[in-house]
C-alpha positions in Angstrom: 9.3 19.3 83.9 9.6 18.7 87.7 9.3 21.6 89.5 8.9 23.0 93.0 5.3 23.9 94.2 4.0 27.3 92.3 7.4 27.5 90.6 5.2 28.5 87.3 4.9 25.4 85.5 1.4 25.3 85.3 1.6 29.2 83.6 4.6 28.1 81.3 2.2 25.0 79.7 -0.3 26.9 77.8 2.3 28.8 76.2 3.8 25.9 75.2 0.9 24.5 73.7 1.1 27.5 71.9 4.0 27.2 70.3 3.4 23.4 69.6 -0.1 24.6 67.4 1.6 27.3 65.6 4.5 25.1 64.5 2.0 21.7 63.7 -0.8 23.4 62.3 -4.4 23.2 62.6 -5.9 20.1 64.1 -6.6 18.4 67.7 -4.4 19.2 70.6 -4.9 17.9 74.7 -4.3 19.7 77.8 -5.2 17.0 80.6 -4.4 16.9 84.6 -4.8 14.6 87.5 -9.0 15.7 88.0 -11.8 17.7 86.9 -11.4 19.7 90.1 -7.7 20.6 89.5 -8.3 21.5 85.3 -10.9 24.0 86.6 -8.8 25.4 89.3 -5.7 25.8 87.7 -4.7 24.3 83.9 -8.3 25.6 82.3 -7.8 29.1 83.9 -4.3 29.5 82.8 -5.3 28.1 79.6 -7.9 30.6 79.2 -5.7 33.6 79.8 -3.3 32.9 77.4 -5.8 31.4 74.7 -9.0 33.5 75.1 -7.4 37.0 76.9 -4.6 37.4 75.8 -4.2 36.6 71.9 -7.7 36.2 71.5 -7.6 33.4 69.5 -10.9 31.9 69.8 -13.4 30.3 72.2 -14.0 28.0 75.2 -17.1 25.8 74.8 -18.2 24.7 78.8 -20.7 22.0 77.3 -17.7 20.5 75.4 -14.7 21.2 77.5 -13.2 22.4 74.3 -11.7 25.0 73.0 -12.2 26.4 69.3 -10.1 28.2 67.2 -11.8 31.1 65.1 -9.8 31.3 62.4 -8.7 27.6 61.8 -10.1 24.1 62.5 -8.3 24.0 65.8 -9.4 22.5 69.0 -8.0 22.0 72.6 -9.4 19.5 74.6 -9.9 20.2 77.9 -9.4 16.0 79.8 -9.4 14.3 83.2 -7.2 11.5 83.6 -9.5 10.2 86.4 -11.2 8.6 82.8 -8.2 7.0 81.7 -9.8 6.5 78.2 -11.4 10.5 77.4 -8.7 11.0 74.7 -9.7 8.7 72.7 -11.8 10.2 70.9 -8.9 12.3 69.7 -6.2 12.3 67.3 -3.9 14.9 68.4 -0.6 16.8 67.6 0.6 17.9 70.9 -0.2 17.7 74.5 0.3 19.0 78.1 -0.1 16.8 81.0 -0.4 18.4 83.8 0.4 17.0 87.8 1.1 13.8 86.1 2.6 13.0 89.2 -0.3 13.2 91.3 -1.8 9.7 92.5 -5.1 10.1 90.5 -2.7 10.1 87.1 -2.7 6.9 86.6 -0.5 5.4 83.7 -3.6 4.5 81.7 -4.4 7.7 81.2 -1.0 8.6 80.0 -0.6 5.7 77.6 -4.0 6.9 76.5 -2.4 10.5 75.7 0.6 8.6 74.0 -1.6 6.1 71.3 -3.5 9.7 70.5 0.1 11.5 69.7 1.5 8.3 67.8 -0.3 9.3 63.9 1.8 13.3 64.1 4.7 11.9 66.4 3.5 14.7 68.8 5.1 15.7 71.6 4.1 16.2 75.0 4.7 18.3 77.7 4.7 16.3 81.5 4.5 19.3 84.2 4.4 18.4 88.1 5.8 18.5 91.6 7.0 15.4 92.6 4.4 13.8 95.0 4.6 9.6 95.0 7.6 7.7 94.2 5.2 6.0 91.4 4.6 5.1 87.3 5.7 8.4 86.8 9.2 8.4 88.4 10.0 4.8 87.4 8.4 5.1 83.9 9.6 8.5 82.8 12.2 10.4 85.5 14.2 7.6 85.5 14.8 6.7 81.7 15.2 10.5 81.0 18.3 10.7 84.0 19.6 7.7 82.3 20.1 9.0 78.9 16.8 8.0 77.0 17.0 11.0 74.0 12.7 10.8 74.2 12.7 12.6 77.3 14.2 15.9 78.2 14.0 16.4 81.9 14.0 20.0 82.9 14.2 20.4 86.8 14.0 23.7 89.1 13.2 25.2 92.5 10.1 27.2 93.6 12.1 30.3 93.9 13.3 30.2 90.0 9.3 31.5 90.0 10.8 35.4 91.2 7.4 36.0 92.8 8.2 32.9 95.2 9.7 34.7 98.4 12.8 33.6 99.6 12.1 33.7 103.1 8.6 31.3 102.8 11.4 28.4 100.8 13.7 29.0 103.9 11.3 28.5 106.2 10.0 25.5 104.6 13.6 24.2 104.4 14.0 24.2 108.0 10.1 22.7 109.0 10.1 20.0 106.5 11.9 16.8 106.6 14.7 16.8 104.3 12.4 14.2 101.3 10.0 16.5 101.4 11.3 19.6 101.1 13.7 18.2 97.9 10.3 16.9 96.7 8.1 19.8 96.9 10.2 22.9 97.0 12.8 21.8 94.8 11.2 19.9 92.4 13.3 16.9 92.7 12.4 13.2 93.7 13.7 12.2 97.2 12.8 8.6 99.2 10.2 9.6 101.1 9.2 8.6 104.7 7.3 5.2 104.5 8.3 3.6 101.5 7.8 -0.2 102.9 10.5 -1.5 100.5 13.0 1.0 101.2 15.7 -1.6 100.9 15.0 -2.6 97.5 18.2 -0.9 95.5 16.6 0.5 92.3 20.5 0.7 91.2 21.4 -2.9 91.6 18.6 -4.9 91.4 16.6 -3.7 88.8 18.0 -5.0 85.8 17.6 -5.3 81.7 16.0 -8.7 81.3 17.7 -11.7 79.6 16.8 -15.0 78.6 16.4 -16.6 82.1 17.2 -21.0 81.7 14.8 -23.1 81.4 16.1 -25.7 84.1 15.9 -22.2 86.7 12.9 -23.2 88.7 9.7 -21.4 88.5 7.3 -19.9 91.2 4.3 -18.0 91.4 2.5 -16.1 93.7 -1.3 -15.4 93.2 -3.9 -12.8 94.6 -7.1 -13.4 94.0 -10.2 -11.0 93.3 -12.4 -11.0 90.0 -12.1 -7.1 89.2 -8.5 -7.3 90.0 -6.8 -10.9 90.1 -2.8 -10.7 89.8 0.3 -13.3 89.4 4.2 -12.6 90.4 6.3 -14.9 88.6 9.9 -16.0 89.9 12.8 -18.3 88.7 15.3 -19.3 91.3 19.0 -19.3 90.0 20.1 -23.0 91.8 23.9 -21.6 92.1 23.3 -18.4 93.8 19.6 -18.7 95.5 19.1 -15.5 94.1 15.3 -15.1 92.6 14.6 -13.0 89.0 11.1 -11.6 89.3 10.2 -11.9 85.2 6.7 -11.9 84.5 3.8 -10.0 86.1 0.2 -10.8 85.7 -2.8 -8.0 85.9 -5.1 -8.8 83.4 -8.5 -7.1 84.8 -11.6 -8.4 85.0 -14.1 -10.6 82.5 -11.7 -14.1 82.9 -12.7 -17.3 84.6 -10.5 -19.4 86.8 -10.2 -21.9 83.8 -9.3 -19.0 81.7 -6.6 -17.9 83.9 -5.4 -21.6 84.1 -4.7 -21.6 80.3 -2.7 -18.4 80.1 -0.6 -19.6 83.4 -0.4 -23.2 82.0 1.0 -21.6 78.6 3.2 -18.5 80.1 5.3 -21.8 81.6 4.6 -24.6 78.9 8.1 -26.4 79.4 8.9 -25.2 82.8 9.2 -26.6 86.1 7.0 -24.7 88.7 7.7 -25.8 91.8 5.3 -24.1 94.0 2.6 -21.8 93.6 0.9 -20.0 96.7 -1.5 -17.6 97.6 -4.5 -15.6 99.1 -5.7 -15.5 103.0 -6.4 -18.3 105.1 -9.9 -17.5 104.4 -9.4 -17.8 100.7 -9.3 -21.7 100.5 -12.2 -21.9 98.4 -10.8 -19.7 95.7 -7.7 -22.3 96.3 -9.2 -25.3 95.1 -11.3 -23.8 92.6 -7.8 -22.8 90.2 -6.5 -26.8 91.6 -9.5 -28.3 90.2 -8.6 -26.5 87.3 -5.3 -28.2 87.4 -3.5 -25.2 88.7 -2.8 -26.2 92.3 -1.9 -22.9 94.5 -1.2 -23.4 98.6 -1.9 -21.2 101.5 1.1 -19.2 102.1 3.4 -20.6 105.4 2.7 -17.2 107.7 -0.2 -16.0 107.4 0.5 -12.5 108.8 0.8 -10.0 106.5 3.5 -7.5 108.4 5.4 -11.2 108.7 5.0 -11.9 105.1 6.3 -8.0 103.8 8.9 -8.9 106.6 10.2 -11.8 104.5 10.0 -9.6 100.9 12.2 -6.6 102.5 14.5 -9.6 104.2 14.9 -10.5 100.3 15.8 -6.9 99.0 18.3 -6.2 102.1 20.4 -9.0 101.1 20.0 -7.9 97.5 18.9 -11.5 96.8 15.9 -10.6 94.6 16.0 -8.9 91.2 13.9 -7.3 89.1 13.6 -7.0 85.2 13.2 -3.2 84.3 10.4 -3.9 81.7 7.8 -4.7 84.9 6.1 -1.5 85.2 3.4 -2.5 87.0 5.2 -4.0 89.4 7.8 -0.9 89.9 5.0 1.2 90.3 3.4 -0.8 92.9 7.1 -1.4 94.5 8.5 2.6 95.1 5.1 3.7 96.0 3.7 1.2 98.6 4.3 3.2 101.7 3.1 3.4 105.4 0.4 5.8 106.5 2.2 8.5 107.9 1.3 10.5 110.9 1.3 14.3 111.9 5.1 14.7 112.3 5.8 12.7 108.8 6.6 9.7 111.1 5.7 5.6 109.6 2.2 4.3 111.8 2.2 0.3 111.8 -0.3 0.7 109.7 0.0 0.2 105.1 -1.2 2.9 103.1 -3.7 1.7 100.2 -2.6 -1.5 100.9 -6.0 -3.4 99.3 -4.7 -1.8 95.6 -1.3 -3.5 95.8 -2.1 -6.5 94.2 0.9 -7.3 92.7 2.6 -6.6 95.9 0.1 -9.4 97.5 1.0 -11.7 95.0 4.9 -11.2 95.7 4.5 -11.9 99.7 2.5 -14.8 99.1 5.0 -16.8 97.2 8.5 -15.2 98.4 7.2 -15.3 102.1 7.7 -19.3 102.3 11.7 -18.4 101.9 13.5 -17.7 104.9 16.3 -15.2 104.7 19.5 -15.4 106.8 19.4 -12.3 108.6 18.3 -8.9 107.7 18.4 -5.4 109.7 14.8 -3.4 109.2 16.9 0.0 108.5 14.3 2.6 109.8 12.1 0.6 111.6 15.7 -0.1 114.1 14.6 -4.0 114.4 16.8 -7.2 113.5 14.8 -10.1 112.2 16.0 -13.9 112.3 14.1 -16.4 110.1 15.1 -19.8 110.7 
């Protein structure tokens, strides 16, 4: 449910909820948001009312962060998804999820939500504004526009709430730039200002994977970092140039470089890699520790980053790099790297969270060694020529 800002989606849930216990029966049941902070400003209260005031059906416990039934062995639990494994403690029959678009709802915390629903088959209910072109878009919004019968997408404007006034969503039409007015007043997702890959064309290029050849040339880009290493992998189609980004690579922390070398070595037993790069021109250490593991990986050709994302978005332009649809991670990295934006909604010269986008980092590191013919920066009103 993507709705415009106090459009009444946060009252609707509890009822909801409601409906789900009475028709599943007694048993566990989540309501969970973006933070603490937000559950006890919003979601608990509402909760509360509808729970505790108004049908009186039993108790909150603070201590717990639980509700009790009085009558039946019934609980809701009260969760942050800033802990992205707190439900698991839980098997539950139903859920609501609320601001699961927010930044801090992290798709951990929803997959969490999804292996504690999977004994009942329980539903869930998602409830936000649209904030971040994200997980949340890529994983859910889109499948449920394109027909997936899992999701139902219900979609409506702040003034459906009646108490919204008019007059405040007309005055926000006309202040706001067009993306964010869609985005937070009418509940639907709009391209913001700043997205860094705003060429990439979610339409064309990403696509359903397929059984890529195994003459196709490999190549792999590497960021480094022992909480959060990360690997892009490309094939190159010889007859077109065109490159198929088919395998990403996040695998956390607790794995040593010769670790990593195995899974690499295996993830393209019978392949022909043909170059793998990454890391800063500081990194060279970390460089020759993954060769001496018989993984060689080379310092990218440019070294500036702004030259290197240059390169990617040269790439995506000429719609010469594709994308198979199953790469969450990478998705959610790719719609919601942005620019920091300044008072008037305007792009700075300047990446927004940039040190998270590992996968990103990875991409630029490999991809930047390829020169494009020429591309045209849309927004940014600059032509680049690589030669």
């Amino acid at each position: 449910m993507c709705a415009g800002t106090q459009g009444g989606k946060t009252v609707f849930a509890p009822e909801w909820l409601r409906r789900e216990i009475t028709w599943k029966g007694p048993g566990d049941y989540i309501a969970i948001t973006a933070t603490f902070p937000l559950l006890n400003l919003k979601l608990l209260p509402e909760c509360l009312e509808v729970f505790q005031h108004i049908h009186q059906l039993g108790e909150y416990k603070e201590q717990k962060h639980c509700f009790y039934y009085k009558n039946e062995p019934t609980r809701i639990l009260f969760l942050s998804a800033e802990n992205p494994e707190s439900p698991e403690s839980a098997t539950a029959k139903a859920a609501i999820c609320d601001e699961i678009g927010q930044k801090q709802f992290k798709r951990e915390a929803w997959e969490a939500v999804v292996r504690r629903l999977s004994l009942y088959e329980g539903r869930a209910l998602l409830a936000t504004t649209p904030y971040t072109w994200g997980w949340f878009k890529s994983d859910i919004i889109d499948r449920a526009k394109a027909g997936d019968t899992n999701y139902e997408l219900i979609e409506f404007e702040s003034i459906l709430n009646p108490a919204f006034p008019q007059a405040e969503f007309e005055r926000q039409r006309a202040v706001l730039p067009a993306w964010k007015f869609d985005m937070f007043y009418r509940g639907r997702f709009s391209r913001p200002a700043g997205i860094v890959y705003d060429a990439f064309n979610e339409t064309t290029c990403k696509i359903p994977r397929f059984e890529l050849p195994k003459t196709w040339p490999r190549f792999v880009g590497h960021d480094f970092g022992i909480a959060n290493p990360a690997a892009m992998f490309y094939a190159q189609d010889p007859a077109t140039g065109y490159f198929y980004a088919y395998q990403e690579y996040l695998p956390g922390q607790g794995r040593s470089a010769y670790q990593h070398v195995q899974v690499w070595k295996e993830m393209t037993a019978g392949l022909t890699v043909l170059k793998r790069a990454g890391g800063s021109h500081q990194e060279e250490e970390i460089r020759q520790a993954y060769t001496q593991q018989g993984w060689p990986i080379q310092e990218p050709k440019l070294r500036d980053v702004k030259a290197q994302v240059e390169r990617v978005y040269a790439l995506h332009k000429l719609n010469k790099l594709f994308v198979f649809n199953d790469l969450l991670d990478y998705l959610n990295q790719k719609m919601s790297f942005s620019y920091k934006l300044n008072d008037q909604y305007k792009p700075m010269d300047e990446f927004e969270d940039e040190q998270s986008m590992h996968l990103m980092a990875a991409e630029r590191y490999i991809l930047s060694d390829f020169t494009p013919e020429l591309v045209d920066i849309g927004s940014r009103q600059r032509v680049t020529k690589f030669f």
